[in-house]
PyMOL CGO cylinders between C-alpha atoms (Angstrom):
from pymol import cmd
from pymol.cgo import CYLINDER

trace = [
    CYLINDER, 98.55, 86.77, 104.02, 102.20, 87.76, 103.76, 0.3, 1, 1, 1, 1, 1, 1,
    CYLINDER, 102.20, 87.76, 103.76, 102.82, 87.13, 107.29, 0.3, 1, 1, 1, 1, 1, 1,
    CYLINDER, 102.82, 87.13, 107.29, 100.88, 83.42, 106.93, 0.3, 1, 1, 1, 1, 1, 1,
    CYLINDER, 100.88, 83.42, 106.93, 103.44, 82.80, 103.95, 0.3, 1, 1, 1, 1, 1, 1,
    CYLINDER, 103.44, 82.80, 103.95, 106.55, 84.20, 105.75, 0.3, 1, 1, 1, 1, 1, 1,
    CYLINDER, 106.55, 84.20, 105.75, 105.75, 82.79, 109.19, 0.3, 1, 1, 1, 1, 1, 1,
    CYLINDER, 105.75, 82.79, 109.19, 107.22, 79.33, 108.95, 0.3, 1, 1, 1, 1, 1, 1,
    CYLINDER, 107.22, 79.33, 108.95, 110.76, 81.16, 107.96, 0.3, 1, 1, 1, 1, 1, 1,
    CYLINDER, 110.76, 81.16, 107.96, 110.93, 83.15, 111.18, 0.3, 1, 1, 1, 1, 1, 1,
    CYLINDER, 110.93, 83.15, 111.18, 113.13, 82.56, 113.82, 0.3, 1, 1, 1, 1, 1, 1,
    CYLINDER, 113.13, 82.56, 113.82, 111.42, 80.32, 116.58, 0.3, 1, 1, 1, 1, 1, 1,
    CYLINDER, 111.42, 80.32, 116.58, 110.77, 83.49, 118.76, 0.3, 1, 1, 1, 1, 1, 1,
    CYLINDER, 110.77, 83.49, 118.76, 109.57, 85.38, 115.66, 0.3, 1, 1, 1, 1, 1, 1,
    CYLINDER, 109.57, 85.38, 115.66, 107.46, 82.38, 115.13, 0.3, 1, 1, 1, 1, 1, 1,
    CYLINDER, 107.46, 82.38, 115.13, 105.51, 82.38, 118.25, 0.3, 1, 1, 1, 1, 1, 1,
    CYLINDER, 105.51, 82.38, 118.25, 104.77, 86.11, 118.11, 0.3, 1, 1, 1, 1, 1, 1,
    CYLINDER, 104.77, 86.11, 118.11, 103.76, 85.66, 114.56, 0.3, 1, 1, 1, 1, 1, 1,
    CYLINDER, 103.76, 85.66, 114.56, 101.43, 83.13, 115.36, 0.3, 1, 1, 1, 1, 1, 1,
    CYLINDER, 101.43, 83.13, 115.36, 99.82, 84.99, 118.05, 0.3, 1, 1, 1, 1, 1, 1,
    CYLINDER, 99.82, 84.99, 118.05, 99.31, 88.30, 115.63, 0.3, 1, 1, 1, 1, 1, 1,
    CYLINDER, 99.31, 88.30, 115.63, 97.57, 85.54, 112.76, 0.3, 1, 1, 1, 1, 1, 1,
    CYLINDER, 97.57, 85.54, 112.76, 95.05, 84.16, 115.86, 0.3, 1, 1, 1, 1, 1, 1,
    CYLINDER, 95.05, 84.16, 115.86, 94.18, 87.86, 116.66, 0.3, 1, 1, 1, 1, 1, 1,
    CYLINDER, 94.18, 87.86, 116.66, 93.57, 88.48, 112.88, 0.3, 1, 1, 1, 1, 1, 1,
    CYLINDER, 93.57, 88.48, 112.88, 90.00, 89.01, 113.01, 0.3, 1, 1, 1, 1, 1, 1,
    CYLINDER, 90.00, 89.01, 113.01, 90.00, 91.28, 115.81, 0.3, 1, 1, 1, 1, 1, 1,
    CYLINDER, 90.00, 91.28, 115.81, 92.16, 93.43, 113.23, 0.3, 1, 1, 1, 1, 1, 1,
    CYLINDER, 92.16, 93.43, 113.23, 89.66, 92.93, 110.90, 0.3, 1, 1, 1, 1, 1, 1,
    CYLINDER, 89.66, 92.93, 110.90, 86.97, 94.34, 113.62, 0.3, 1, 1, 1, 1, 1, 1,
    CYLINDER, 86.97, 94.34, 113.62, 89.17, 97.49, 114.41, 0.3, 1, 1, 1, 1, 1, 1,
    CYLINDER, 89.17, 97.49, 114.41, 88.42, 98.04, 110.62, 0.3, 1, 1, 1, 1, 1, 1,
    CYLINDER, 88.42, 98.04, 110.62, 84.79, 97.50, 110.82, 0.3, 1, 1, 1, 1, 1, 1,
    CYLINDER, 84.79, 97.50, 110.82, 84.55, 100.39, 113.01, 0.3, 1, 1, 1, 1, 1, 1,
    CYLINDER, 84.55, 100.39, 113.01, 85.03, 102.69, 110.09, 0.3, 1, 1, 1, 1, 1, 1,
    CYLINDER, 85.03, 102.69, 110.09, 81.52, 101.96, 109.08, 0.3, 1, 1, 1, 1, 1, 1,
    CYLINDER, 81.52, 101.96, 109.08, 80.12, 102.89, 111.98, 0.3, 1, 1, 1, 1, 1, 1,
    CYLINDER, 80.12, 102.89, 111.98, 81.37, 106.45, 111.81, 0.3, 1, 1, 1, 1, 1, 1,
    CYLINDER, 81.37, 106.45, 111.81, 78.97, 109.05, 112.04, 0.3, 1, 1, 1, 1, 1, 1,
    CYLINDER, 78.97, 109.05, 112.04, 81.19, 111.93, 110.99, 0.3, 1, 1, 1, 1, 1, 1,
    CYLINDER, 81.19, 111.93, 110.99, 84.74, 111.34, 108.99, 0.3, 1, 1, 1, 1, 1, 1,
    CYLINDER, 84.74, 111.34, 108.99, 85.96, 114.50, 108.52, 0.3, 1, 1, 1, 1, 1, 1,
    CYLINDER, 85.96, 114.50, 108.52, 87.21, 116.11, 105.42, 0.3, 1, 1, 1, 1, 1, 1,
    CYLINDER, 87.21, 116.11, 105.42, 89.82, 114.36, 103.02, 0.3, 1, 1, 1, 1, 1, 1,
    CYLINDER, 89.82, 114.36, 103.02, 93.12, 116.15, 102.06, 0.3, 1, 1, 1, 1, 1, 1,
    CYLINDER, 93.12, 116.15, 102.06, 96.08, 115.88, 100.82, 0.3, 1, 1, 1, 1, 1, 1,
    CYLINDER, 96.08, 115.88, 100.82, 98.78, 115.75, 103.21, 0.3, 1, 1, 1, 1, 1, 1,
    CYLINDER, 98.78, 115.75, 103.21, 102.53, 114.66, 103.57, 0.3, 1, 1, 1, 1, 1, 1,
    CYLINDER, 102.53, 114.66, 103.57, 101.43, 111.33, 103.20, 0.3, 1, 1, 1, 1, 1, 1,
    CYLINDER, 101.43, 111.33, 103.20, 104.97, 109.45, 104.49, 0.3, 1, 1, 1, 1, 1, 1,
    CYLINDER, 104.97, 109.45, 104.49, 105.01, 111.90, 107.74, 0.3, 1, 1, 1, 1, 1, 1,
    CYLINDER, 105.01, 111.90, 107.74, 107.60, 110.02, 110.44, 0.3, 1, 1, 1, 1, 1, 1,
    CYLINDER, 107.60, 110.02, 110.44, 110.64, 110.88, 112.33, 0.3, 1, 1, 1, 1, 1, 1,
    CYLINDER, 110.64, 110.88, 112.33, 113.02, 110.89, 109.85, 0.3, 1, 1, 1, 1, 1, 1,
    CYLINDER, 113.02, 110.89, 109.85, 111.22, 113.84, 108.20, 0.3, 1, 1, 1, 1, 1, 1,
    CYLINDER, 111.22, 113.84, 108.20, 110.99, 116.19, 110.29, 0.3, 1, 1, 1, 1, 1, 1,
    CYLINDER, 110.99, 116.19, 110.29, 113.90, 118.99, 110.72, 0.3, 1, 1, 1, 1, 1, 1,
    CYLINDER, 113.90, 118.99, 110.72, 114.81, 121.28, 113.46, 0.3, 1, 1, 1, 1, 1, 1,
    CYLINDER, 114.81, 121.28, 113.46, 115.92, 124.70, 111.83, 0.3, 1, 1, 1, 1, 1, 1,
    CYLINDER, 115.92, 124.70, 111.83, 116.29, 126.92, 114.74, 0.3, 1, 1, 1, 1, 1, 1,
    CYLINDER, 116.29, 126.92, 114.74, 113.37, 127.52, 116.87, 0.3, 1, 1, 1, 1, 1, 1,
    CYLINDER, 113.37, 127.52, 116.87, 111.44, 126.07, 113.73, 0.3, 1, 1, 1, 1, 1, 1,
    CYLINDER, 111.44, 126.07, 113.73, 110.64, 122.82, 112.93, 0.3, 1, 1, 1, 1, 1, 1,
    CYLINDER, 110.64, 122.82, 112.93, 110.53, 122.07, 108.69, 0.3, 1, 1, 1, 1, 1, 1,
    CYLINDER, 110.53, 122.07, 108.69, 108.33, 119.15, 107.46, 0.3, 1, 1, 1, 1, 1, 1,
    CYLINDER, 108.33, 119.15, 107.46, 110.70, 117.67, 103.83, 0.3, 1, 1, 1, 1, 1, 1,
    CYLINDER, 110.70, 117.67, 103.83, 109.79, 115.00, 101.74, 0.3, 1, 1, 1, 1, 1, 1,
    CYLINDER, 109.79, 115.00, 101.74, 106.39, 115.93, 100.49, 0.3, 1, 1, 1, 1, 1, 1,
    CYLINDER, 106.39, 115.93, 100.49, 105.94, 113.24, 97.88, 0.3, 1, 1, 1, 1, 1, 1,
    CYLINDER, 105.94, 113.24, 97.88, 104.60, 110.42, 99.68, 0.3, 1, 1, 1, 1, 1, 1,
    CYLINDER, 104.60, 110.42, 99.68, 105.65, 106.50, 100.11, 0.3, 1, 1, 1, 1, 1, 1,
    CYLINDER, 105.65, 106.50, 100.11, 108.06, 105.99, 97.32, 0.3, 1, 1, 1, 1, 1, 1,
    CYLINDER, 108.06, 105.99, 97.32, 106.74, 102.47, 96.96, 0.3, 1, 1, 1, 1, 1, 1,
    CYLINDER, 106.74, 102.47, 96.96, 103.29, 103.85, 96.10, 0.3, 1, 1, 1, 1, 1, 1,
    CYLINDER, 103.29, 103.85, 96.10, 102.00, 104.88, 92.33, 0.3, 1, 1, 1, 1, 1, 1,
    CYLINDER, 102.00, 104.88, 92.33, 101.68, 108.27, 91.83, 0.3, 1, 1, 1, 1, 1, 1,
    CYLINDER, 101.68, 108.27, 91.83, 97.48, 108.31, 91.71, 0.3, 1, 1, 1, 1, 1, 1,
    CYLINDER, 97.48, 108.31, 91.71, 98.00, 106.59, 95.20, 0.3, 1, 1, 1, 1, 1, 1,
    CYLINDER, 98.00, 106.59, 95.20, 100.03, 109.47, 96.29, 0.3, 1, 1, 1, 1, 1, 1,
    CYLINDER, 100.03, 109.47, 96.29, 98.01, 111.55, 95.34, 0.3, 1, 1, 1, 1, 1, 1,
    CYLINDER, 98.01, 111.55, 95.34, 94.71, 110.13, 96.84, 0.3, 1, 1, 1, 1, 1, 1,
    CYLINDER, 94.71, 110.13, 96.84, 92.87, 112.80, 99.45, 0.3, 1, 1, 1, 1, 1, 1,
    CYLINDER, 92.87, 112.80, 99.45, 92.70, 111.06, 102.98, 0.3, 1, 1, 1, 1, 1, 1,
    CYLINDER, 92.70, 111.06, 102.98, 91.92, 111.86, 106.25, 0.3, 1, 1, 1, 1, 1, 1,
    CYLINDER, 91.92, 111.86, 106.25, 94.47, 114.47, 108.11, 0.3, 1, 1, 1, 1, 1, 1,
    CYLINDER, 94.47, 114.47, 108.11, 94.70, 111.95, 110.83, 0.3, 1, 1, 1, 1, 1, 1,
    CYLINDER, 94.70, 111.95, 110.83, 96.61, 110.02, 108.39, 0.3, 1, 1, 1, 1, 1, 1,
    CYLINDER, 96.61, 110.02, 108.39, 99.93, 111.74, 108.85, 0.3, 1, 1, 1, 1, 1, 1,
    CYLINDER, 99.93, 111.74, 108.85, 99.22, 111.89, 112.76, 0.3, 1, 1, 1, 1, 1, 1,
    CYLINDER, 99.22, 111.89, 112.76, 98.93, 108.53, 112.63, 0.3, 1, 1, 1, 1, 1, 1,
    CYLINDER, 98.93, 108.53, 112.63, 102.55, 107.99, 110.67, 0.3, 1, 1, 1, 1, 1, 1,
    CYLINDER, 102.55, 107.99, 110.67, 103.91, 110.06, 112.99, 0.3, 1, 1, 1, 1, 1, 1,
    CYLINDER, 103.91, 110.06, 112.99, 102.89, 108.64, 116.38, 0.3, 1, 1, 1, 1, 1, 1,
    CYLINDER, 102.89, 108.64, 116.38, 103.74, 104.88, 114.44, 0.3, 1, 1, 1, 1, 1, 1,
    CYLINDER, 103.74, 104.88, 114.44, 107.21, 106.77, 114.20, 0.3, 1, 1, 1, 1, 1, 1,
    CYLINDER, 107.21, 106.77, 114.20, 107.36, 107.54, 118.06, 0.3, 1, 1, 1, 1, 1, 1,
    CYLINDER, 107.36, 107.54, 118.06, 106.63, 103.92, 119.07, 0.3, 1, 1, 1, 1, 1, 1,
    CYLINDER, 106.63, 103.92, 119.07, 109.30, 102.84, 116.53, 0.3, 1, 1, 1, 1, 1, 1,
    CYLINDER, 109.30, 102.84, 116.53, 111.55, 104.62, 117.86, 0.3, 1, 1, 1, 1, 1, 1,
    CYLINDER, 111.55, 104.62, 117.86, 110.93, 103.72, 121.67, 0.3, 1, 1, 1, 1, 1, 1,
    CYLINDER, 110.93, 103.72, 121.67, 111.05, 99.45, 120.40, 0.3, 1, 1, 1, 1, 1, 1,
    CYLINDER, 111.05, 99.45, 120.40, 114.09, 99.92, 118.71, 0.3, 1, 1, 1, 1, 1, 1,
    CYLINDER, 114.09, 99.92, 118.71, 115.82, 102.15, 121.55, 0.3, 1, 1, 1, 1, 1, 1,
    CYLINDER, 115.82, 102.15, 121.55, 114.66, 99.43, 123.78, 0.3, 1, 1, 1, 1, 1, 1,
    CYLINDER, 114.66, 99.43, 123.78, 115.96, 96.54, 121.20, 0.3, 1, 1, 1, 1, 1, 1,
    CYLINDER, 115.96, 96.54, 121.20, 119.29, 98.18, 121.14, 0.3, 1, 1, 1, 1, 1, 1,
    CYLINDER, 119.29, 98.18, 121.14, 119.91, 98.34, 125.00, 0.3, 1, 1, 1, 1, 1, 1,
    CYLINDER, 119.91, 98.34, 125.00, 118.86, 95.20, 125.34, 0.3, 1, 1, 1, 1, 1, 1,
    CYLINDER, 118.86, 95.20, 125.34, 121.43, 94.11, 122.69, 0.3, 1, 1, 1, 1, 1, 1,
    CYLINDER, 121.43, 94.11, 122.69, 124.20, 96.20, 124.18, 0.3, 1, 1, 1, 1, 1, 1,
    CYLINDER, 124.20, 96.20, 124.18, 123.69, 96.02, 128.05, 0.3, 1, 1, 1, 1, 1, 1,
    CYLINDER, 123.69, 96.02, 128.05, 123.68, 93.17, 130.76, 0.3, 1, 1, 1, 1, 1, 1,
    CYLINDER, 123.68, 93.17, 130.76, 120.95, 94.78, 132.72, 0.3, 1, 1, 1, 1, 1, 1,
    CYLINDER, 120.95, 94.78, 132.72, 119.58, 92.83, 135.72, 0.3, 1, 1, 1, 1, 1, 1,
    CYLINDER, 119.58, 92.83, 135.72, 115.42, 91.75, 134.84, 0.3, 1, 1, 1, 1, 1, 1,
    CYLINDER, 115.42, 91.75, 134.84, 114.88, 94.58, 137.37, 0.3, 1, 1, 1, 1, 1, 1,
    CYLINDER, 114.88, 94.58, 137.37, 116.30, 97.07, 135.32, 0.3, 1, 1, 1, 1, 1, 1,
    CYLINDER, 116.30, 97.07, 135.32, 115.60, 95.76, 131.83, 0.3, 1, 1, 1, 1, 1, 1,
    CYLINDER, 115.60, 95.76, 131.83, 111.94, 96.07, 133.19, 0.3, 1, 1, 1, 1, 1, 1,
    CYLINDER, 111.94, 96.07, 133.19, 112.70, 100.06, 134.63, 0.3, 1, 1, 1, 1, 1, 1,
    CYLINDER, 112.70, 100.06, 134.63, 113.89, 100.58, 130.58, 0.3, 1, 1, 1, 1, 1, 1,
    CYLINDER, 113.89, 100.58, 130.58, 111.17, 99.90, 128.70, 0.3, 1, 1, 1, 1, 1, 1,
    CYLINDER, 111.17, 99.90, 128.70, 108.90, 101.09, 131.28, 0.3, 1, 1, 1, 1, 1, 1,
    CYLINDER, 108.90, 101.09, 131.28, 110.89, 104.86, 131.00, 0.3, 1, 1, 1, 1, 1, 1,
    CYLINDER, 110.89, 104.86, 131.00, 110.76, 103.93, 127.24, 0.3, 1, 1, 1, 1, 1, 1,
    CYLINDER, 110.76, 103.93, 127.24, 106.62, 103.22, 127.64, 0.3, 1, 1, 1, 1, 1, 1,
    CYLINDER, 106.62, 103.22, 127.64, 106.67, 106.45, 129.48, 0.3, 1, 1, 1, 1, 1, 1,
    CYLINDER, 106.67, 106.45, 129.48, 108.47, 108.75, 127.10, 0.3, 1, 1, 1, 1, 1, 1,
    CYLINDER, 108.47, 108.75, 127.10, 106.48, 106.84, 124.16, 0.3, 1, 1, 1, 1, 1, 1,
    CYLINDER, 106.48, 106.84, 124.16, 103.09, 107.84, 125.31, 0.3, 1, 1, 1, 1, 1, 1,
    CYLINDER, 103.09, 107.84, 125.31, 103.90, 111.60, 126.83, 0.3, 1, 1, 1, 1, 1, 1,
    CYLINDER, 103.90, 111.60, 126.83, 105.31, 112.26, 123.59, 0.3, 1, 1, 1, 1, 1, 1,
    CYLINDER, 105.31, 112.26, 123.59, 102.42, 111.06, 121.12, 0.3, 1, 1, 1, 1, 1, 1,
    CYLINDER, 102.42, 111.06, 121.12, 99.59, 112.59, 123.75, 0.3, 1, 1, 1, 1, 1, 1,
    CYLINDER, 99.59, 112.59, 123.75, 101.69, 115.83, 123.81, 0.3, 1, 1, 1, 1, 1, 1,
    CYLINDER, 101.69, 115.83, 123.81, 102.01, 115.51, 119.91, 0.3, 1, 1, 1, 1, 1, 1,
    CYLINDER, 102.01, 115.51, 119.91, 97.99, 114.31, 119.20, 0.3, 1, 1, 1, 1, 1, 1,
    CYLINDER, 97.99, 114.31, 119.20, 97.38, 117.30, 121.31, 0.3, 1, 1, 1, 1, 1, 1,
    CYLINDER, 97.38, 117.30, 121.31, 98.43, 120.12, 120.38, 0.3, 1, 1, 1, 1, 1, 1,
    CYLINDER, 98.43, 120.12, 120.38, 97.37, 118.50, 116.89, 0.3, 1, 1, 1, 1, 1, 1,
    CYLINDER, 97.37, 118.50, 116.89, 93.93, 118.75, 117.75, 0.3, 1, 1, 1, 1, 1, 1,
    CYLINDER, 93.93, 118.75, 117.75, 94.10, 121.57, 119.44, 0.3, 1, 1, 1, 1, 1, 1,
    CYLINDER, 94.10, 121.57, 119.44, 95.06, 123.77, 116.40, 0.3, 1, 1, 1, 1, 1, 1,
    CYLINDER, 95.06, 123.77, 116.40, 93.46, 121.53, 113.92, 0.3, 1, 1, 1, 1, 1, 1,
    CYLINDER, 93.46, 121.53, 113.92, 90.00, 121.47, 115.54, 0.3, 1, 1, 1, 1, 1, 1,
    CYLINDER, 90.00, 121.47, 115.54, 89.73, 125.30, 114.62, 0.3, 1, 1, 1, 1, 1, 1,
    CYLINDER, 89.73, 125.30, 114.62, 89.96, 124.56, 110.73, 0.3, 1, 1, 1, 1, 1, 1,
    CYLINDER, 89.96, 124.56, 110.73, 86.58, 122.03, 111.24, 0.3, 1, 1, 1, 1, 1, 1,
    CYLINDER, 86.58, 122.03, 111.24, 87.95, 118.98, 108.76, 0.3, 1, 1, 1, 1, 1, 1,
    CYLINDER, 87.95, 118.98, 108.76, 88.45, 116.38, 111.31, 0.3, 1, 1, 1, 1, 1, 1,
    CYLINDER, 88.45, 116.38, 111.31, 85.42, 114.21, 112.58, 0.3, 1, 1, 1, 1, 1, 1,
    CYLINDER, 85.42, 114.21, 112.58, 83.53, 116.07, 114.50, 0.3, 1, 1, 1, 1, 1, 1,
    CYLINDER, 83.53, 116.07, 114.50, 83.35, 114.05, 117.89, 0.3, 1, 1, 1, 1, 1, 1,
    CYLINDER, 83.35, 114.05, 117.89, 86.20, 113.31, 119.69, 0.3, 1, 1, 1, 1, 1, 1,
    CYLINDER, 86.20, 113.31, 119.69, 84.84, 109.45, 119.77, 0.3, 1, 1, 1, 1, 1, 1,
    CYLINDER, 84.84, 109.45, 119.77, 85.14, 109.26, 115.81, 0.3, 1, 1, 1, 1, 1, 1,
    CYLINDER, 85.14, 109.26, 115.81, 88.30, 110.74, 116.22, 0.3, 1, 1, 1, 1, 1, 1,
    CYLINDER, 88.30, 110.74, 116.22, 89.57, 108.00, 118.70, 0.3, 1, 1, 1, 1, 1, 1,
    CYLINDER, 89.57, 108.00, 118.70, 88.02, 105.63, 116.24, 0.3, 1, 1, 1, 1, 1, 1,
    CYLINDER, 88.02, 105.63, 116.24, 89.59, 106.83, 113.04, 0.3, 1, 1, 1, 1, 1, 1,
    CYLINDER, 89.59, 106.83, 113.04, 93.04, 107.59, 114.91, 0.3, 1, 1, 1, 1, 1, 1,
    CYLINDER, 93.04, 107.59, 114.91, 92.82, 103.95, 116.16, 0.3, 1, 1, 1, 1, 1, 1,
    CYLINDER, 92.82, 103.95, 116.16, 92.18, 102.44, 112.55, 0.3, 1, 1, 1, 1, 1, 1,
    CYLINDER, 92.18, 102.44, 112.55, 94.95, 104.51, 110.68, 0.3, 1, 1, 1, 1, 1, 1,
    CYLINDER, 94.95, 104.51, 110.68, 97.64, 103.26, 113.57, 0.3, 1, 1, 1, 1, 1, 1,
    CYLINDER, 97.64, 103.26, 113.57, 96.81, 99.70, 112.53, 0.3, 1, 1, 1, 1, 1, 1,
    CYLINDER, 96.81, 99.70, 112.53, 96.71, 100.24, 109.06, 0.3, 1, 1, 1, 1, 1, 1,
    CYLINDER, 96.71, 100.24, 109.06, 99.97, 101.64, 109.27, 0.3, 1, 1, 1, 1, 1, 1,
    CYLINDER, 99.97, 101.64, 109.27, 101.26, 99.68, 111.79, 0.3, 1, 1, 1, 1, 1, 1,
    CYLINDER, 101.26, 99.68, 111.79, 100.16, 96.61, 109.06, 0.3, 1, 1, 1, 1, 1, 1,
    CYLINDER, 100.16, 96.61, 109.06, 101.80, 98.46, 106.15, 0.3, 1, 1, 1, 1, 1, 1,
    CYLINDER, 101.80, 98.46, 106.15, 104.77, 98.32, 108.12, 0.3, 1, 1, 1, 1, 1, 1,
    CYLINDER, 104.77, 98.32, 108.12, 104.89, 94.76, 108.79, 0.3, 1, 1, 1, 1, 1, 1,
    CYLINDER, 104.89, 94.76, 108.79, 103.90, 93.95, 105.22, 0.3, 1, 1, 1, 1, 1, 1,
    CYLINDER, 103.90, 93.95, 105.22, 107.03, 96.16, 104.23, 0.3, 1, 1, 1, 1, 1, 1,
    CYLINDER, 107.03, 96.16, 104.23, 109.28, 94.53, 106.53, 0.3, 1, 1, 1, 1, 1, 1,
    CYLINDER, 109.28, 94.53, 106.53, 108.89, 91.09, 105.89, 0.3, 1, 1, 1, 1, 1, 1,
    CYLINDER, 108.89, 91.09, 105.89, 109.16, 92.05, 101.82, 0.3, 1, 1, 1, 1, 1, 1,
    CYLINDER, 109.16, 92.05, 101.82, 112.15, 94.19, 102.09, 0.3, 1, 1, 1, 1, 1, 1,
    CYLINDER, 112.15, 94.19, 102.09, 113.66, 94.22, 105.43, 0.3, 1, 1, 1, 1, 1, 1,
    CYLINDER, 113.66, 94.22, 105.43, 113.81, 90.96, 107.72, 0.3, 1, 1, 1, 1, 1, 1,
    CYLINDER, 113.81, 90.96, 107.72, 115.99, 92.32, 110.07, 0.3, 1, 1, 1, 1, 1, 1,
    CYLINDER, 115.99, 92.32, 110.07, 112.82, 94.69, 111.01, 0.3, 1, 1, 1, 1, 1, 1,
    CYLINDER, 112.82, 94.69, 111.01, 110.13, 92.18, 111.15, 0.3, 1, 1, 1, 1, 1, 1,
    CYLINDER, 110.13, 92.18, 111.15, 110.26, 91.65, 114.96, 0.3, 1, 1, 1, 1, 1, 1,
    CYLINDER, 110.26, 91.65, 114.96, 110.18, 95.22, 115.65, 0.3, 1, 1, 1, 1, 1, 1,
    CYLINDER, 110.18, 95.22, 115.65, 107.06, 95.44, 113.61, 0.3, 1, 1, 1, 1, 1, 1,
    CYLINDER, 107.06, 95.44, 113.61, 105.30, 92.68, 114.94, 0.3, 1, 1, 1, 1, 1, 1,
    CYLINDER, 105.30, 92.68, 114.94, 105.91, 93.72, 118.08, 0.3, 1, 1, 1, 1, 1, 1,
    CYLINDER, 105.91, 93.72, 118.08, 104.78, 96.94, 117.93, 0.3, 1, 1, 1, 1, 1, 1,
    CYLINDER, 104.78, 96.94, 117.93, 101.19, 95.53, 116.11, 0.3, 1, 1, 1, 1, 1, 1,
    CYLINDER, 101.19, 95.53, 116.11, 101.06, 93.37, 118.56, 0.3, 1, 1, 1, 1, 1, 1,
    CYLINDER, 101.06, 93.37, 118.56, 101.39, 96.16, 121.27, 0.3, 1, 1, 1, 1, 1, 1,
    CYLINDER, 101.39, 96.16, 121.27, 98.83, 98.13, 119.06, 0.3, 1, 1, 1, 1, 1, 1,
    CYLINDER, 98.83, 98.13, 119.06, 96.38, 95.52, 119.05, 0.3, 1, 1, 1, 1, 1, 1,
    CYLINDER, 96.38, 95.52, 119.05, 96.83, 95.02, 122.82, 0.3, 1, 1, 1, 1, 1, 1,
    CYLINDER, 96.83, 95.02, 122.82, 96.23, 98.41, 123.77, 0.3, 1, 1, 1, 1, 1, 1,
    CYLINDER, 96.23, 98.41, 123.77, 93.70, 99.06, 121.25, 0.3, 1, 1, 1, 1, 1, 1,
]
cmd.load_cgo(trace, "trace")
């Protein structure tokens, strides 16, 4: 709905990939529906809850999670809600492919690269994007899998996975076009890469 409202206030390109994401709106809604078809969920827990990039500190050969308290623009009880552990894998691979669109926004912005090599960016980017969130999602999964609280078959873990991404990647969007307009393309680009690849 917020993109419907916001849509005719885009930029023309903006517009056209807006419009696109709003005719693809029900398949969203059927990435969704798979929830209910879930035979196992997992266990619910409380876990970072904001988990991206930006919180996540290298302290020697350590790495140090911060910022514990959730989206700031959520109410506490939100917060506080138990959820699936996928959750904050979720955040954190949205974080990954953030980070590859806007490396590839900014080169495109500051180079005069031939098509050729424009193309040979963003497919390195694509590269490095995916090595990093199957290297990431696995070891996950490989140490989580021991503790038993995710679903139990890998299939409702592809499932679940998949839904949280969109959900996040929608919160996102929903975010941008409120607060920050400069990051609306990014956003819809990225659901729109989600919803491609889903």
């Amino acid at each position: 709905r917020c993109l419907r409202r916001a849509a005719s206030r885009l930029p023309d390109g903006d517009q056209r990939l807006a419009v696109a994401l709003l005719d693809h709106e029900q398949e969203l809604y059927g990435h969704f529906q798979a929830l209910v078809d879930l035979t196992s969920s997992g266990y619910r827990i409380r876990g970072h809850g904001n988990l991206h990039l930006g919180q996540v500190l290298m302290a020697g050969d350590d790495v140090v999670f911060v910022d514990f308290e959730g989206a700031p623009d959520r109410l506490l009880e939100e917060r506080r809600l138990k959820r699936s552990p996928l959750r904050d894998v979720a955040s954190m691979l949205h974080s990954l492919h953030l980070a590859a669109l806007h490396a590839g926004v900014r080169h495109r912005g500051e180079s005069a690269d031939s098509p050729e090599q424009a193309a040979a960016g963003e497919a390195l980017l694509d590269t490095w994007c995916r090595h990093a969130s199957k290297a990431f999602v696995g070891v996950y999964l490989r140490v989580a899998i021991e503790d038993g609280f995710l679903p139990s078959t890998a299939a409702d873990q592809a499932v679940l996975l998949d839904v949280l991404l969109l959900e996040r990647a929608v919160d996102d969007l929903e975010n941008a076009l409120l607060h920050r307009p400069s990051a609306v393309a990014v956003t819809m680009e990225h659901l729109s890469r989600l919803l491609r690849n889903s």
